[in-house]
N, CA, C and O atoms as CSV, one atom per row, in Angstrom:
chain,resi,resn,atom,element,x,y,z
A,1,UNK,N,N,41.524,-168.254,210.467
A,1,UNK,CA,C,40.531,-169.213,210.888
A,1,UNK,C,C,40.188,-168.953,212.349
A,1,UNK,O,O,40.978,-168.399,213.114
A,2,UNK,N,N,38.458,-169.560,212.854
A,2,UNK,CA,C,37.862,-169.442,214.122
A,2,UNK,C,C,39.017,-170.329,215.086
A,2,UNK,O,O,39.690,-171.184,214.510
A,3,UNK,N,N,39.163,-170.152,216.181
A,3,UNK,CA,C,38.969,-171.897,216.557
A,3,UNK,C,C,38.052,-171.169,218.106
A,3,UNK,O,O,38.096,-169.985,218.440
A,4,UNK,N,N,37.397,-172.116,218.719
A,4,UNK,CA,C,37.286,-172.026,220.103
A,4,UNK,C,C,37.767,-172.643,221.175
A,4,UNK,O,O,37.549,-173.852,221.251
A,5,UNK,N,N,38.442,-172.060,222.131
A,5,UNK,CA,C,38.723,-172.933,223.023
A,5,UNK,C,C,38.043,-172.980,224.472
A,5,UNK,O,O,37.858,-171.949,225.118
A,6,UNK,N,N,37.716,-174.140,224.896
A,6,UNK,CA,C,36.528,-174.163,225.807
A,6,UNK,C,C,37.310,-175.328,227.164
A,6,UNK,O,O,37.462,-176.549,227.136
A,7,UNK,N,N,37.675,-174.284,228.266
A,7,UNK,CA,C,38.375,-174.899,229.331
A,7,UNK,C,C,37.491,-174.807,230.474
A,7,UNK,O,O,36.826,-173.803,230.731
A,8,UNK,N,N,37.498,-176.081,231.286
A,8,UNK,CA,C,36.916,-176.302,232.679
A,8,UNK,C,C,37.754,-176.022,233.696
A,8,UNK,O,O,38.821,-176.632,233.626
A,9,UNK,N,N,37.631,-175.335,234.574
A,9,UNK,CA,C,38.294,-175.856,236.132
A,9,UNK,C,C,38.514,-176.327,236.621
A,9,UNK,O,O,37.544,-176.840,237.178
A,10,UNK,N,N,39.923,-176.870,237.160
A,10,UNK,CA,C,40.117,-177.841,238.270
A,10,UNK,C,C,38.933,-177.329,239.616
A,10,UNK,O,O,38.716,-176.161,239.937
A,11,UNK,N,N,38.303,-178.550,240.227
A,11,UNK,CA,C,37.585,-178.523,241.451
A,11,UNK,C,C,38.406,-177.691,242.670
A,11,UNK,O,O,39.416,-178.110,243.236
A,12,UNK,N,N,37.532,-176.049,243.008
A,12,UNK,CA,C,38.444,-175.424,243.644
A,12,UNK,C,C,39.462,-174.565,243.204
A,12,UNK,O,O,40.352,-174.466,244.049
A,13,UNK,N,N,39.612,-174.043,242.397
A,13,UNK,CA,C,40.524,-173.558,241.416
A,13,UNK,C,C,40.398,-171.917,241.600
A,13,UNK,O,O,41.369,-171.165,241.521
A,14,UNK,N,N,38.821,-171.416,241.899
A,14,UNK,CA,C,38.537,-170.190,241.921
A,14,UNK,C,C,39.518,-169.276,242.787
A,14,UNK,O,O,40.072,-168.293,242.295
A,15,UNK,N,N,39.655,-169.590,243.837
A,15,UNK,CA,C,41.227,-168.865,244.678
A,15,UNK,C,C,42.267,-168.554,243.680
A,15,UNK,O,O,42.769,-167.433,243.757
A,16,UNK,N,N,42.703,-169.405,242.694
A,16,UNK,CA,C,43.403,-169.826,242.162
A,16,UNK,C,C,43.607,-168.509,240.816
A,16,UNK,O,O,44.330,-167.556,240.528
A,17,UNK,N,N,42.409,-169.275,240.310
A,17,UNK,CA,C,41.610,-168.295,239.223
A,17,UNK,C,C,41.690,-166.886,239.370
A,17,UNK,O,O,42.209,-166.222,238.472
A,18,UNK,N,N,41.218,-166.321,240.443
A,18,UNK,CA,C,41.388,-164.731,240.957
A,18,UNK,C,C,42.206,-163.997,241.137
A,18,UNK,O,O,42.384,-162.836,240.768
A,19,UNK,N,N,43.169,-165.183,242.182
A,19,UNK,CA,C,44.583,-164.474,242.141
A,19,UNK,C,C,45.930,-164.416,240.678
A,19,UNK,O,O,47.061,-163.954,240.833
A,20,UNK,N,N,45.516,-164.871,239.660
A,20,UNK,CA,C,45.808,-164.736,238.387
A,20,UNK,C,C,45.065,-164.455,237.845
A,20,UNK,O,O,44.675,-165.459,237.249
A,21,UNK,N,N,44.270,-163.320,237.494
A,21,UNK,CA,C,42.948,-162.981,236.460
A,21,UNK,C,C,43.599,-161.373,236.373
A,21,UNK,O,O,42.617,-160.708,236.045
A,22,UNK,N,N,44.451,-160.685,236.470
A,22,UNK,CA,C,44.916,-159.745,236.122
A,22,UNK,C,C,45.910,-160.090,235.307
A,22,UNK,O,O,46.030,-159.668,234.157
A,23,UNK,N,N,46.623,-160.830,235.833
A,23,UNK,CA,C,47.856,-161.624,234.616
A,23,UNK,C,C,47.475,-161.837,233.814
A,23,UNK,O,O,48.129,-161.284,232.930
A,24,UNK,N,N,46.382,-162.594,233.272
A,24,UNK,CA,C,45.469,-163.690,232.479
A,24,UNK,C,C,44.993,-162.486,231.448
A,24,UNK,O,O,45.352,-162.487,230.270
A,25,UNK,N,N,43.970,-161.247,232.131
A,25,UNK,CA,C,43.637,-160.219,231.306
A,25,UNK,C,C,44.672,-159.521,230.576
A,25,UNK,O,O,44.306,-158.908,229.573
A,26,UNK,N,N,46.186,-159.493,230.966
A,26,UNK,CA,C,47.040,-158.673,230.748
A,26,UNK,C,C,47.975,-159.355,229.428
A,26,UNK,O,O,48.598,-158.713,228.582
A,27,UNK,N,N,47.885,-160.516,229.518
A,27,UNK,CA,C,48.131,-161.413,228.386
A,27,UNK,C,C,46.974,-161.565,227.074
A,27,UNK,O,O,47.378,-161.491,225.914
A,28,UNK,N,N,45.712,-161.753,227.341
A,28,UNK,CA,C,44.919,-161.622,226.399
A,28,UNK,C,C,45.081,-160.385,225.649
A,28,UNK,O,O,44.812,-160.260,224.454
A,29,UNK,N,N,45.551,-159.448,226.444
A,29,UNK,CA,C,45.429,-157.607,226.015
A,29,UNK,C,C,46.863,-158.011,224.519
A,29,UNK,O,O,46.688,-157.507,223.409
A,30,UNK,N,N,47.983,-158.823,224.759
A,30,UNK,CA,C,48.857,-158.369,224.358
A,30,UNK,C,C,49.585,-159.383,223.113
A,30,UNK,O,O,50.529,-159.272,222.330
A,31,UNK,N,N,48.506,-160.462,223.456
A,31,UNK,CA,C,48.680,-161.663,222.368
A,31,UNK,C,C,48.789,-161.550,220.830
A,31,UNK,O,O,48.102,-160.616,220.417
A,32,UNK,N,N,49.274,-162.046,220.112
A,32,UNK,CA,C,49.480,-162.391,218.812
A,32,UNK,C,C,47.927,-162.957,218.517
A,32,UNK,O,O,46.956,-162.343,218.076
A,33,UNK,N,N,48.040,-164.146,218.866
A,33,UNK,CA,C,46.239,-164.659,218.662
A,33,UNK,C,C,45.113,-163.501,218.959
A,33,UNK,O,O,45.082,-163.177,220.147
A,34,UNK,N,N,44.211,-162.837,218.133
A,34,UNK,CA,C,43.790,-162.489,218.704
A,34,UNK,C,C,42.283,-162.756,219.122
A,34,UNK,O,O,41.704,-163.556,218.386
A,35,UNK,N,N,41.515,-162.210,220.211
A,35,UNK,CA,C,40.254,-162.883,220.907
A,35,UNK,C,C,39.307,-162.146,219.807
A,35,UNK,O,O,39.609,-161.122,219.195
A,36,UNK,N,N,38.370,-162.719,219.714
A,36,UNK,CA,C,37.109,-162.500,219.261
A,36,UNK,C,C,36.403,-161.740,220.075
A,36,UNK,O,O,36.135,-160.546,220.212
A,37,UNK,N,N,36.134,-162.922,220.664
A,37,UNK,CA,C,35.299,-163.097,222.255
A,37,UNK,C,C,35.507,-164.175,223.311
A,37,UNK,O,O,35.708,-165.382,223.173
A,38,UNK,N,N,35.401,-163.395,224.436
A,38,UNK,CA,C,36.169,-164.804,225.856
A,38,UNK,C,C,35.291,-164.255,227.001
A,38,UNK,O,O,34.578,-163.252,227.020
A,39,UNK,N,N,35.483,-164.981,227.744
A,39,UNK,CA,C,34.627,-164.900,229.305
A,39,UNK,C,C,34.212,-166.412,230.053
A,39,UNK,O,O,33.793,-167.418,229.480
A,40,UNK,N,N,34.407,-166.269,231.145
A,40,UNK,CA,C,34.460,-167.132,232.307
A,40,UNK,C,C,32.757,-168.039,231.911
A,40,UNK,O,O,31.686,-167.570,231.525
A,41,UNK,N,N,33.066,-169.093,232.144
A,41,UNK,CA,C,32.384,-170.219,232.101
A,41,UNK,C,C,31.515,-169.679,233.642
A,41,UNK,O,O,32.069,-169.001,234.508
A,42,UNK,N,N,30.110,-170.147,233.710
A,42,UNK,CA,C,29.716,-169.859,235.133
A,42,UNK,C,C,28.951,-171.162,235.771
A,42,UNK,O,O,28.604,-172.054,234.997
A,43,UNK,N,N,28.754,-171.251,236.815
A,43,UNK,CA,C,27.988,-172.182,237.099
A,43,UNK,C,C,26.483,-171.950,237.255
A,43,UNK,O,O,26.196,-170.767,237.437
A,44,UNK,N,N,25.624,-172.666,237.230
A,44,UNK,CA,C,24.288,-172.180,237.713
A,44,UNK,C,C,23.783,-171.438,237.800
A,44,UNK,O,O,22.871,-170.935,237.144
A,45,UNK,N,N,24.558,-171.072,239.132
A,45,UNK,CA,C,24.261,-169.762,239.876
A,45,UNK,C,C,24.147,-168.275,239.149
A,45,UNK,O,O,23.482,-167.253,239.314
A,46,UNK,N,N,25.163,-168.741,238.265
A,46,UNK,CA,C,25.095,-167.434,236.781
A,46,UNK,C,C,26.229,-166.478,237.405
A,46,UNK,O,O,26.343,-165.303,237.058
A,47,UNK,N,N,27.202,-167.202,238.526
A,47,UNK,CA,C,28.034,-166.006,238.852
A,47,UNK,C,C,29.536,-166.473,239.388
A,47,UNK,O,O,30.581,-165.823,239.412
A,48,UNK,N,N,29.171,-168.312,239.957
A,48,UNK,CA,C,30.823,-168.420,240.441
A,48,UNK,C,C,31.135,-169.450,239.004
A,48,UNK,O,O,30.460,-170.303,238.427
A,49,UNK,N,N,33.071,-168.645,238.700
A,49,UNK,CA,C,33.457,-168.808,237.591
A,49,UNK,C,C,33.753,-170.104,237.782
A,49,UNK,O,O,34.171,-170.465,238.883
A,50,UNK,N,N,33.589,-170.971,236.779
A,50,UNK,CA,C,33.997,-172.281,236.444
A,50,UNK,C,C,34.962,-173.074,235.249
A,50,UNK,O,O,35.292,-174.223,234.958
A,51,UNK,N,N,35.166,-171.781,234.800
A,51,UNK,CA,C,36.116,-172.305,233.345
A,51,UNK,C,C,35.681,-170.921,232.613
A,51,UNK,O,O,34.891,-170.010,232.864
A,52,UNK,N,N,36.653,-171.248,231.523
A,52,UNK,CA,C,36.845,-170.205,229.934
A,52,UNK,C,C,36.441,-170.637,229.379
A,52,UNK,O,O,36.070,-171.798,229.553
A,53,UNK,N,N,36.197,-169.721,227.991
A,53,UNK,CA,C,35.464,-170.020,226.633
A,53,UNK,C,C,36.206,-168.732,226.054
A,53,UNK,O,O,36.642,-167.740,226.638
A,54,UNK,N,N,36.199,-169.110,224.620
A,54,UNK,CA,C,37.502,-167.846,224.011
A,54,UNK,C,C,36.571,-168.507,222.633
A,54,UNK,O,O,35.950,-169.570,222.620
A,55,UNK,N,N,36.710,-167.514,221.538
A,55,UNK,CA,C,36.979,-167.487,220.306
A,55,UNK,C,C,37.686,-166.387,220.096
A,55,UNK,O,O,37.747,-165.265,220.599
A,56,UNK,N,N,38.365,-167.140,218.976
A,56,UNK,CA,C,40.079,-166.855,218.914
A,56,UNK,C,C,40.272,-166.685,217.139
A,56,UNK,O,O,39.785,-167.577,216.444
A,57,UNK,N,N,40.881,-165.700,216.569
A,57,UNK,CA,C,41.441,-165.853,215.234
A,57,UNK,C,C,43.248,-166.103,214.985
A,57,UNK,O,O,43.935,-165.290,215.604
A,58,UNK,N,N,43.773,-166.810,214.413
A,58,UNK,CA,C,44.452,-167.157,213.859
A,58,UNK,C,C,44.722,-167.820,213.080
A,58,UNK,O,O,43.753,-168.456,212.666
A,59,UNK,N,N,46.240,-168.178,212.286
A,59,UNK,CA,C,46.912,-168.550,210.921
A,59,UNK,C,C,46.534,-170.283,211.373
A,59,UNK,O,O,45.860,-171.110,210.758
A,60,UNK,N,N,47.189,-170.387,212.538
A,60,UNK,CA,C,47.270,-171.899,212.786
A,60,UNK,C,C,46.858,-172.652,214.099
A,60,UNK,O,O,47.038,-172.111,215.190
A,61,UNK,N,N,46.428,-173.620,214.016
A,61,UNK,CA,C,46.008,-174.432,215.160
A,61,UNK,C,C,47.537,-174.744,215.825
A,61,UNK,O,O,47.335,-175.797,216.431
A,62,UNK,N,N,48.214,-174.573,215.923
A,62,UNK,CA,C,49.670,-174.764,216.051
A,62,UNK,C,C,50.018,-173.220,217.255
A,62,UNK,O,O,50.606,-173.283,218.335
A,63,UNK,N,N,49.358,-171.819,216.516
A,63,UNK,CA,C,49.715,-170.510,217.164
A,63,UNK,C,C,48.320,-170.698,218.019
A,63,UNK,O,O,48.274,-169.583,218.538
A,64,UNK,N,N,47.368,-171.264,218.412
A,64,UNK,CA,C,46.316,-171.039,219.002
A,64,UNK,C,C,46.780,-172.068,220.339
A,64,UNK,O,O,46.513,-171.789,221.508
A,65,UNK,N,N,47.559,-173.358,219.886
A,65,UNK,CA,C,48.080,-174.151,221.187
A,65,UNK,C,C,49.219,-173.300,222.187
A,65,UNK,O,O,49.423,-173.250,223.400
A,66,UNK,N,N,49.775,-172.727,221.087
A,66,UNK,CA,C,51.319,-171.605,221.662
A,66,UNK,C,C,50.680,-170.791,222.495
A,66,UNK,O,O,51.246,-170.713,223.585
A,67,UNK,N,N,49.389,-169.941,222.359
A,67,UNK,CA,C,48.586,-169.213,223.017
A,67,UNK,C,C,48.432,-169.306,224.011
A,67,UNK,O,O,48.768,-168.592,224.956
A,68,UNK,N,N,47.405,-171.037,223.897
A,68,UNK,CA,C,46.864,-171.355,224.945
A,68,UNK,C,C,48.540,-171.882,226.267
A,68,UNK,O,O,48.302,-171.722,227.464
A,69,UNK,N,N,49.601,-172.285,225.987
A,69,UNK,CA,C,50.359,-172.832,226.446
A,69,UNK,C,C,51.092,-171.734,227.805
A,69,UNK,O,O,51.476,-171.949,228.955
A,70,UNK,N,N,51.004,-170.427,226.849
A,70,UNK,CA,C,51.519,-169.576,227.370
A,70,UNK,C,C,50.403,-168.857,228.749
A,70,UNK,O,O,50.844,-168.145,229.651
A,71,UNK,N,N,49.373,-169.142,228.645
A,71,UNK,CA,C,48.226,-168.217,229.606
A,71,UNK,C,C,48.817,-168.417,231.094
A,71,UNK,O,O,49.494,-169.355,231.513
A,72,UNK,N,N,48.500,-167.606,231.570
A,72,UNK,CA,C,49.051,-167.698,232.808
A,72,UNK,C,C,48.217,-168.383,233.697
A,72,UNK,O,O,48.660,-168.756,234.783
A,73,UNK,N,N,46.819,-168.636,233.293
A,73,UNK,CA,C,45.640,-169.817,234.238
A,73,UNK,C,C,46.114,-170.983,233.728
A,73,UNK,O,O,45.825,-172.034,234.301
A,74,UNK,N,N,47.057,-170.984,232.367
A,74,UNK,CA,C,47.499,-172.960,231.963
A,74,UNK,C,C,48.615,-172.968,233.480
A,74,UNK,O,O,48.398,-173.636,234.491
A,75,UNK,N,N,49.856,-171.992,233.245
A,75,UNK,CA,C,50.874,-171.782,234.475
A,75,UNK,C,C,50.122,-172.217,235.906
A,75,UNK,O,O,50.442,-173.105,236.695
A,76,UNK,N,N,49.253,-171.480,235.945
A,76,UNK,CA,C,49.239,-171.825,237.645
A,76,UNK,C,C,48.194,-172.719,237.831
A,76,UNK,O,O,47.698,-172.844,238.950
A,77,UNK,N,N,47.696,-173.518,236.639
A,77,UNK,CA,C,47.003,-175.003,236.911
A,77,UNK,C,C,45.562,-174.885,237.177
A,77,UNK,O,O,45.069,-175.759,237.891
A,78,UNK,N,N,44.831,-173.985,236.740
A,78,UNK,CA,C,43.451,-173.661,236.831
A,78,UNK,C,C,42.683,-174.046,236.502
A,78,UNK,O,O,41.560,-173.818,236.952
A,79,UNK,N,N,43.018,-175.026,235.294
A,79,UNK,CA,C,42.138,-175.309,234.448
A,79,UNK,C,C,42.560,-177.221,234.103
A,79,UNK,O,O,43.615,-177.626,233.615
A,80,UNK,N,N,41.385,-178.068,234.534
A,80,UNK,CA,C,41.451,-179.370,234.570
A,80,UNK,C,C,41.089,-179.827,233.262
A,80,UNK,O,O,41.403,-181.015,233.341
A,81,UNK,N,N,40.690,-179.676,232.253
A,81,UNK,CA,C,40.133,-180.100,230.657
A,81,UNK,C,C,39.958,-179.214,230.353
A,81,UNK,O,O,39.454,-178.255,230.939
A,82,UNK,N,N,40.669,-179.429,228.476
A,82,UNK,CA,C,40.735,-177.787,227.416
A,82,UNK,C,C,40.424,-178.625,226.655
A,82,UNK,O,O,40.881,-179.767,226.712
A,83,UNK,N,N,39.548,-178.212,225.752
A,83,UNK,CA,C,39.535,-178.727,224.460
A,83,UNK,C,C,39.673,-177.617,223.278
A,83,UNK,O,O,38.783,-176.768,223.335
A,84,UNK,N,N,40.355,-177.495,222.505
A,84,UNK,CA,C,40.690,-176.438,221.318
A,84,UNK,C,C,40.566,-177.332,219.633
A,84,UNK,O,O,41.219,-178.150,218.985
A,85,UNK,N,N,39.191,-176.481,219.500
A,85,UNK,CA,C,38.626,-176.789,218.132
A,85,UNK,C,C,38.312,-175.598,217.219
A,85,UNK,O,O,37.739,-174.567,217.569
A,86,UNK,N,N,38.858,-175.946,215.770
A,86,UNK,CA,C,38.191,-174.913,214.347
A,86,UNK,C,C,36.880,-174.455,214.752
A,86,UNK,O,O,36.220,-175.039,215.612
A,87,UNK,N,N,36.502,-173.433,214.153
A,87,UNK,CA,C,35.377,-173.105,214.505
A,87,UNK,C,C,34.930,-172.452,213.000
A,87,UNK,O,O,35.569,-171.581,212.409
A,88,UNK,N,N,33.951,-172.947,212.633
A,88,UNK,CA,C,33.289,-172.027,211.326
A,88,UNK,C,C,32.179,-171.255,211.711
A,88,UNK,O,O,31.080,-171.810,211.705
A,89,UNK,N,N,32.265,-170.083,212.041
A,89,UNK,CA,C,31.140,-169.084,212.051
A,89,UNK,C,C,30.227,-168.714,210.878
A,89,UNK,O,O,30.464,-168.127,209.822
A,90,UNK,N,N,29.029,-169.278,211.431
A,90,UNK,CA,C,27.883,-168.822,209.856
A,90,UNK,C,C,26.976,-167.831,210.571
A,90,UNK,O,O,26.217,-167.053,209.992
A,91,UNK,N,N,27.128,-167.937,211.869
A,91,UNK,CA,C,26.032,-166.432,212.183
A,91,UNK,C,C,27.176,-165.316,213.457
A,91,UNK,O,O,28.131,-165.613,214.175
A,92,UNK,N,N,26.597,-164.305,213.255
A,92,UNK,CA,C,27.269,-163.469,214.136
A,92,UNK,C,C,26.030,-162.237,214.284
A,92,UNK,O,O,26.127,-161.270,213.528
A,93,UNK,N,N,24.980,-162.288,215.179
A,93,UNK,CA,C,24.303,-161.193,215.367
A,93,UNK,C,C,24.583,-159.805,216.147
A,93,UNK,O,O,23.763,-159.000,216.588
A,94,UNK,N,N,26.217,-159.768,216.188
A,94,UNK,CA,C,26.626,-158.500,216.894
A,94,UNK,C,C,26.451,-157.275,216.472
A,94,UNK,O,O,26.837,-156.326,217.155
């Protein structure tokens, strides 16, 4: 099953964010869950990061929380609201 998970930034977080975004990539690389598709939330501007967005496959909403629990942006507090929901894909124009 889809799910997506769609996380905001704590206000200020980007310092934060950067100096763990090699960790963060290095864990996505090596996960059990695996990504679909992910990339930084942006603001406006179309360039300073503001949060994640992931679609994600796995068995259980259970291994997708374990996932998310483990990221190293949950660790160093980057992220102020997650919400992790099923996702049913009916289009995919890739």
């Amino acid at each position: 099953m889809h799910y997506v998970i769609h996380a905001l930034d704590k206000p200020g977080a980007l310092p934060t964010r950067l100096a763990n975004y090699d960790a963060h990539k290095a864990y996505l690389a090596q996960a059990k869950v695996r990504t679909v598709i992910s990339g930084p939330l942006v603001a406006d501007d179309g360039e300073t990061m503001i949060g994640s967005c992931f679609v994600v496959e796995a068995d259980s909403k259970d291994e997708v929380l374990a996932f998310h629990d483990n990221d190293p942006f949950k660790a160093a507090g980057v992220w102020e609201h997650v919400h992790i929901n099923p996702f049913l894909k009916r289009v995919d124009n890739r």
